[in-house]
Backbone as CSV, one residue per row, in Angstrom:
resi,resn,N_x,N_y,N_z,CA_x,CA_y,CA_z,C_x,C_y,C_z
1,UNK,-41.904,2.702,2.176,-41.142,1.944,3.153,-42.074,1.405,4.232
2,UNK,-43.418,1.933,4.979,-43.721,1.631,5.326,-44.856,0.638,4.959
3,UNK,-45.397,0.723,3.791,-45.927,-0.892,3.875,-45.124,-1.981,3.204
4,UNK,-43.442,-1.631,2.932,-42.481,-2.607,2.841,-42.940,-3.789,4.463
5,UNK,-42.742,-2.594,5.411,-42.546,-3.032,7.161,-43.762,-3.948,7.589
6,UNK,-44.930,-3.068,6.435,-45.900,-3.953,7.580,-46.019,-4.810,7.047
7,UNK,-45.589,-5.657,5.607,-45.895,-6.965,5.146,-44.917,-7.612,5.552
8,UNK,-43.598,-7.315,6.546,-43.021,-8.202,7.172,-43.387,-8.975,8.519
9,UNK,-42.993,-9.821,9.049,-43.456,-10.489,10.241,-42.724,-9.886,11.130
10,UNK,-42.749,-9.973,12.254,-42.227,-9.106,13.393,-40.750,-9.456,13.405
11,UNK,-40.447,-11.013,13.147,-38.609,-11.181,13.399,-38.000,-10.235,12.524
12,UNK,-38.708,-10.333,11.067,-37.782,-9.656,9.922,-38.046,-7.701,10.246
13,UNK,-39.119,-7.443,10.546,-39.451,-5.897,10.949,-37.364,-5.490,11.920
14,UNK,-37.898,-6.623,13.128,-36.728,-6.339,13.935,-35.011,-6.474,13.477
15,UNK,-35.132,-7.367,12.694,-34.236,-7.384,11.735,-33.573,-5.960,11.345
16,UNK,-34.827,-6.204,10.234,-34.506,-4.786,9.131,-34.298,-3.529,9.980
17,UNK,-35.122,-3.034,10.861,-34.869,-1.512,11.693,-33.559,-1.999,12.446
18,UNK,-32.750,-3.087,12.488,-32.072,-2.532,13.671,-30.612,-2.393,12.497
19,UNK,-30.382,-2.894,11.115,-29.573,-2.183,10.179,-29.746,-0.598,9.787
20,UNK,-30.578,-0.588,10.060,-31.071,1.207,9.695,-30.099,2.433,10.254
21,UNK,-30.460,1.922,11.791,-29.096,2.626,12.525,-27.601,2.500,12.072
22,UNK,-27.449,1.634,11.759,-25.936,0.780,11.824,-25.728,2.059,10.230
23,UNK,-26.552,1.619,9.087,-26.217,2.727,7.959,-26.383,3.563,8.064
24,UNK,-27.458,4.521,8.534,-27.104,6.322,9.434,-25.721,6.984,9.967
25,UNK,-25.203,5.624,10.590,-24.320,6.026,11.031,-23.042,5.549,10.273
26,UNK,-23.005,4.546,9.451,-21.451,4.608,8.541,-21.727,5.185,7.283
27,UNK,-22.460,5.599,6.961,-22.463,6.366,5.448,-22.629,7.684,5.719
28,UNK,-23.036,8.633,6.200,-22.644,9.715,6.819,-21.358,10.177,6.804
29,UNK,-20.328,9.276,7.739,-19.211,9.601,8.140,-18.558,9.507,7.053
30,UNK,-18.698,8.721,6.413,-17.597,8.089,4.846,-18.379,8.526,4.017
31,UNK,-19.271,9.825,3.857,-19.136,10.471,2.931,-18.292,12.237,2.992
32,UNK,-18.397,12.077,4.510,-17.746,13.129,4.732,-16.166,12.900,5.151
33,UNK,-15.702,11.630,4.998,-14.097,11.735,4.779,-13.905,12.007,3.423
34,UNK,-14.844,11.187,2.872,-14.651,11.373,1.217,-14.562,12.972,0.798
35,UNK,-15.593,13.855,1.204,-15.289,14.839,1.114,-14.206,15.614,1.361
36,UNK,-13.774,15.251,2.672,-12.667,16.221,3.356,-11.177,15.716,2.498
37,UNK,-11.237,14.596,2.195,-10.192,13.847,1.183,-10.130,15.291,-0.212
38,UNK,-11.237,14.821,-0.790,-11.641,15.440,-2.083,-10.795,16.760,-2.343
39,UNK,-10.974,17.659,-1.159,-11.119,19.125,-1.099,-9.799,19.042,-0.659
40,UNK,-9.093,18.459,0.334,-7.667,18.096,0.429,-6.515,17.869,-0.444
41,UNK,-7.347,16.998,-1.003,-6.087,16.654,-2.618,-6.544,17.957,-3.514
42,UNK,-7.746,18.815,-4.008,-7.812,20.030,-4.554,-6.869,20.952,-4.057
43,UNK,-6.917,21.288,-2.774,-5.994,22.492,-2.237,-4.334,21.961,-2.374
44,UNK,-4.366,20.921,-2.030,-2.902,20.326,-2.488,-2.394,20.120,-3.707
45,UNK,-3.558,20.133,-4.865,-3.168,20.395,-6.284,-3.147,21.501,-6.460
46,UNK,-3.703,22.759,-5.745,-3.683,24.226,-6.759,-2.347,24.645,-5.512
47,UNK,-1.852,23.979,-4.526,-0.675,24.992,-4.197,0.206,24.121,-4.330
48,UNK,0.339,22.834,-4.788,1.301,22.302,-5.454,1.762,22.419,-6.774
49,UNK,1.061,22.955,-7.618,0.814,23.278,-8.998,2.059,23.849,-9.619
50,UNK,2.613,25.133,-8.757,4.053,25.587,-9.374,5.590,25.298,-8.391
51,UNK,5.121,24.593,-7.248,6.502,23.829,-6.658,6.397,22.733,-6.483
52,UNK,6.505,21.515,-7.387,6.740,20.497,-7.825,7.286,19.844,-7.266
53,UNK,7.025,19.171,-6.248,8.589,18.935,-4.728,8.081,17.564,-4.513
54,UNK,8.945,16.520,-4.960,8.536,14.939,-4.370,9.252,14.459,-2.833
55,UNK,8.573,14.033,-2.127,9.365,13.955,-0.678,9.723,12.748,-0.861
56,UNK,9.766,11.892,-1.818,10.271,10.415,-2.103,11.640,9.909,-1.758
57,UNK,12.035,9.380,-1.177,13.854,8.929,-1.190,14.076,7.808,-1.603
58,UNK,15.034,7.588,-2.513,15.173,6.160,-2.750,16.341,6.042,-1.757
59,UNK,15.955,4.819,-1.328,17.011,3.681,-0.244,18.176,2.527,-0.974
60,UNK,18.857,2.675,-0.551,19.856,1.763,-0.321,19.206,0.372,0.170
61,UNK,18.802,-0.919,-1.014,18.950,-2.078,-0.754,20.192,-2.487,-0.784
62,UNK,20.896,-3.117,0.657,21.973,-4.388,0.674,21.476,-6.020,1.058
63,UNK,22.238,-6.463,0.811,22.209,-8.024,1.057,20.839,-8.601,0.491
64,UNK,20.664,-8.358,-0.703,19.659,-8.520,-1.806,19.891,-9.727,-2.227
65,UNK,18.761,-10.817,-1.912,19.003,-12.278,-2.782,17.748,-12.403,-3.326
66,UNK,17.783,-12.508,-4.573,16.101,-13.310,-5.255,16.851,-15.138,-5.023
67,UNK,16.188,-15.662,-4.500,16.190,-16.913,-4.755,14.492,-17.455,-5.150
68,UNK,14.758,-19.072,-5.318,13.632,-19.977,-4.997,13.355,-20.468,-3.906
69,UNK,11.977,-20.290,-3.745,11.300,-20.705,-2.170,11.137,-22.388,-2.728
70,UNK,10.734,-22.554,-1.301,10.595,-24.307,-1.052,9.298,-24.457,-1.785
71,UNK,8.357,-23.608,-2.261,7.344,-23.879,-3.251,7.504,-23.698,-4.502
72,UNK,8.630,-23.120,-4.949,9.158,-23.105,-6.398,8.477,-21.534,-6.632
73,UNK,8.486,-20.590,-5.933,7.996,-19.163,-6.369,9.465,-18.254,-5.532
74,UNK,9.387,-17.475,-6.079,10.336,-16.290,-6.280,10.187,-15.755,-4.441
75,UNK,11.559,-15.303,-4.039,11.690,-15.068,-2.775,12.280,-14.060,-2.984
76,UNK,12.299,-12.912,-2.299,13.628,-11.644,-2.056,13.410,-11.898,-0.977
77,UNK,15.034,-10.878,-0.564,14.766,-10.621,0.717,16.211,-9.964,1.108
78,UNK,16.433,-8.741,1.734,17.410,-8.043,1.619,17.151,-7.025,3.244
79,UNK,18.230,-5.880,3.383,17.777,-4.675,4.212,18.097,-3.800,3.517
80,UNK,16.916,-3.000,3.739,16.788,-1.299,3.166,17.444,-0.306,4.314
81,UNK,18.563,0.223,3.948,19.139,0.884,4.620,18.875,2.427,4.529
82,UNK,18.202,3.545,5.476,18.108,5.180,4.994,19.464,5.804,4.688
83,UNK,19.806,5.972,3.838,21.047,6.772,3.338,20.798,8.806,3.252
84,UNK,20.056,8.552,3.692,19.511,10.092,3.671,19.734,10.778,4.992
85,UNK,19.770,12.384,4.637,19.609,12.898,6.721,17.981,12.874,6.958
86,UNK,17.498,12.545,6.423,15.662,12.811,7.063,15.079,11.292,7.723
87,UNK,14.083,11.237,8.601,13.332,10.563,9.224,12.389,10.314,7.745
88,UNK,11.981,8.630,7.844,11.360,8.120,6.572,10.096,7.477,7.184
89,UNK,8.834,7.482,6.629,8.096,6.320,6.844,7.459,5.835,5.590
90,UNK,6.690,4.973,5.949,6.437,4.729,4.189,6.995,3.756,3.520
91,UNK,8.038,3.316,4.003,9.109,2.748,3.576,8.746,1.445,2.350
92,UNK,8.840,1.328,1.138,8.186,0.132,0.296,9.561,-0.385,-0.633
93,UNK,9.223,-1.744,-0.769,9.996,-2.263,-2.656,9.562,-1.713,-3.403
94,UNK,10.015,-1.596,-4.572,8.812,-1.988,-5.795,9.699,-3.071,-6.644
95,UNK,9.098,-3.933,-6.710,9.664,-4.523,-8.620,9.034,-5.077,-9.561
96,UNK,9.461,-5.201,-10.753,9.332,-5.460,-11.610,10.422,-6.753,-12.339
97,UNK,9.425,-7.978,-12.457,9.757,-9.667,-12.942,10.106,-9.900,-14.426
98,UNK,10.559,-10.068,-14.953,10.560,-10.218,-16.230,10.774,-12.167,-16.843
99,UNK,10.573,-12.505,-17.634,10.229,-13.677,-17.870,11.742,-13.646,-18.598
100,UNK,12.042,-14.646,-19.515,13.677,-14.830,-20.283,13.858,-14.473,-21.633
101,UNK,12.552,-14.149,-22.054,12.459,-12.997,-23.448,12.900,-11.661,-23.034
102,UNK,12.507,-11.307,-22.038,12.082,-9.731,-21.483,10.756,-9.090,-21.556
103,UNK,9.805,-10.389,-21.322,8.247,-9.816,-21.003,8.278,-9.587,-19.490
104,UNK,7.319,-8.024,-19.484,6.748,-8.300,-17.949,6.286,-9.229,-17.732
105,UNK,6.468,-9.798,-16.579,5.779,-10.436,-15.738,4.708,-10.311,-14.630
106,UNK,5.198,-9.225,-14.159,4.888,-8.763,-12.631,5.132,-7.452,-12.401
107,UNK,4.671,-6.168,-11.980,4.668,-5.306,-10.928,4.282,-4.961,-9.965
108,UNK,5.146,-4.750,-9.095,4.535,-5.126,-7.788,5.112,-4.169,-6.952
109,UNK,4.305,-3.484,-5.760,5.085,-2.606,-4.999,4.919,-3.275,-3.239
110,UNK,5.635,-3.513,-2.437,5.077,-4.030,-1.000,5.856,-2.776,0.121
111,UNK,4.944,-2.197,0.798,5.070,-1.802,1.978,6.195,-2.833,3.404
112,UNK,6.621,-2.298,3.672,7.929,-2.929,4.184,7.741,-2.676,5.725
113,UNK,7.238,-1.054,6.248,6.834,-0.656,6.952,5.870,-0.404,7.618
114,UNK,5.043,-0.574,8.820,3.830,-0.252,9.161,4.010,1.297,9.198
115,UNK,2.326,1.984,9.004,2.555,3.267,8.595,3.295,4.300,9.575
116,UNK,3.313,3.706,11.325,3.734,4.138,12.042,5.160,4.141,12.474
117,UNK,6.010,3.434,12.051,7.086,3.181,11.657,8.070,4.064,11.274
118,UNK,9.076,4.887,12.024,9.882,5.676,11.142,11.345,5.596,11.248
119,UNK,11.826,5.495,9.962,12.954,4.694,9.402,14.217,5.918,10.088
120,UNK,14.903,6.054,10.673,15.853,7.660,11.226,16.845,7.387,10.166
121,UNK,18.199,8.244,9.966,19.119,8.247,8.830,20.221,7.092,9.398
122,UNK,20.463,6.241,8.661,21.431,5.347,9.208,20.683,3.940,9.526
123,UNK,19.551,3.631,10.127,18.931,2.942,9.924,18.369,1.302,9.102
124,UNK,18.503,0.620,9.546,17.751,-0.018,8.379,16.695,-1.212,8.535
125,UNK,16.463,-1.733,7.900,14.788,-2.521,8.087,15.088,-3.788,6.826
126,UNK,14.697,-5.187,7.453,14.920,-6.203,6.971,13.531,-6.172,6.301
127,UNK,13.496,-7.109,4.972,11.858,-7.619,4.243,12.110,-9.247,3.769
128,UNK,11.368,-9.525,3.720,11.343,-11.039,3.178,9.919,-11.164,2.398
129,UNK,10.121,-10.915,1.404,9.035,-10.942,0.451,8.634,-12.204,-0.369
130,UNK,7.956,-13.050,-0.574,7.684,-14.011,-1.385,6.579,-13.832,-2.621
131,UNK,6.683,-13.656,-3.863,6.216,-13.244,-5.100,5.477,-14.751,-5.189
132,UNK,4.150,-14.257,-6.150,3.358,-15.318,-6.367,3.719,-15.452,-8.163
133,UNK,5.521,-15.868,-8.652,5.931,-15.547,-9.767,6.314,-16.867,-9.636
134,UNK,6.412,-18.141,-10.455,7.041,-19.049,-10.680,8.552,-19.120,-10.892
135,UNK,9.713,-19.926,-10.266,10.934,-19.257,-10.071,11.436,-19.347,-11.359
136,UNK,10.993,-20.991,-12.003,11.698,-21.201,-13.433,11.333,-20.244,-14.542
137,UNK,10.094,-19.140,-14.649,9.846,-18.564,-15.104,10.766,-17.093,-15.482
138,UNK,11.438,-16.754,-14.114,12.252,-15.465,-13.865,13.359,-15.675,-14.750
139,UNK,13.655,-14.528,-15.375,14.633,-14.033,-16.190,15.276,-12.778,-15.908
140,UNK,14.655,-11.643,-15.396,15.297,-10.749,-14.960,14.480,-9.968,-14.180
141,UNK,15.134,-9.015,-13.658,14.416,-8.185,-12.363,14.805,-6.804,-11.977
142,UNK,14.154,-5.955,-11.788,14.747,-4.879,-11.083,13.651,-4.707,-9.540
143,UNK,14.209,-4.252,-8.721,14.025,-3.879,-7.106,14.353,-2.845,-6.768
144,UNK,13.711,-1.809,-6.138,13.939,-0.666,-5.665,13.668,-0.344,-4.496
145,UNK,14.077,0.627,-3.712,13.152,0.834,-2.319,13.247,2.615,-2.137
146,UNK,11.681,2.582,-1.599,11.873,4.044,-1.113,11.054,4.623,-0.190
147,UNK,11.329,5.046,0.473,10.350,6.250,2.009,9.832,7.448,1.061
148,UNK,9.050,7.961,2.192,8.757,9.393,2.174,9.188,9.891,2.927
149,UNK,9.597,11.269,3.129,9.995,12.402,4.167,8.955,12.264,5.216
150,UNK,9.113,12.646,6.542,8.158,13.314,7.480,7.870,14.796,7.269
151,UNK,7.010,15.420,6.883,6.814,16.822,6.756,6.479,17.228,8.568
């Protein structure tokens, strides 16, 4: 490395050392989230292992319309209502497009909610989603919505 430095000219020397710091200091840290992740999802697999417990809720979509947008692509747009007694965040669609045979088209899941966001029981939260699916293409569809619990 060092006679990388000295066959540089002084702009590029100053250059190059002053990235040096900048990677010391973000690869370090993001290897040790990575870690703390790692060992996190391990302990959460060996004591999840024999109580099998999904905190998932599916929601109540009302006032559900797929139409065509003014660009000729696929629009939803409905409110997800919490039908549950628990506080939700998390809150997402998912669907799945199908063409007029019954090929997939599309799966797709969208976050509805910012992560900070929490949905209370009774509740509900508007989306307006626009699919990058051609409208004349659509044949059929399913839409779902669902939170997670707050632990």
């Amino acid at each position: 490395m060092r006679n990388k430095l000295n066959s540089l000219s002084k702009y590029q020397k100053i250059q190059y050392l002053s990235i040096i710091p900048l990677l010391s200091i973000c690869i370090p840290s993001f290897n040790i989230d990575v870690q703390a992740q790692q060992s996190s999802l391990t302990n959460n697999t060996s004591n999840n292992n024999n109580n099998v417990k999904s905190d998932k809720i599916n929601l109540v979509i009302e006032n559900l319309s797929v139409d065509r947008s003014v660009t000729n692509l696929v629009e939803i747009k409905g409110d997800i209502k919490n039908n549950s007694t628990f506080d939700l965040h998390e809150v997402k669609v998912s669907a799945e497009y199908y063409d007029k045979t019954g090929t997939l088209l599309e799966k797709v899941e969208h976050f509805i909610t910012s992560p900070s966001y929490i949905l209370k029981p009774n509740e509900q939260v508007s989306f307006d989603i626009l699919e990058v699916i051609g409208f004349n293409k659509l044949g059929d569809y399913n839409i779902a919505a669902s939170g997670e619990t707050i632990n």
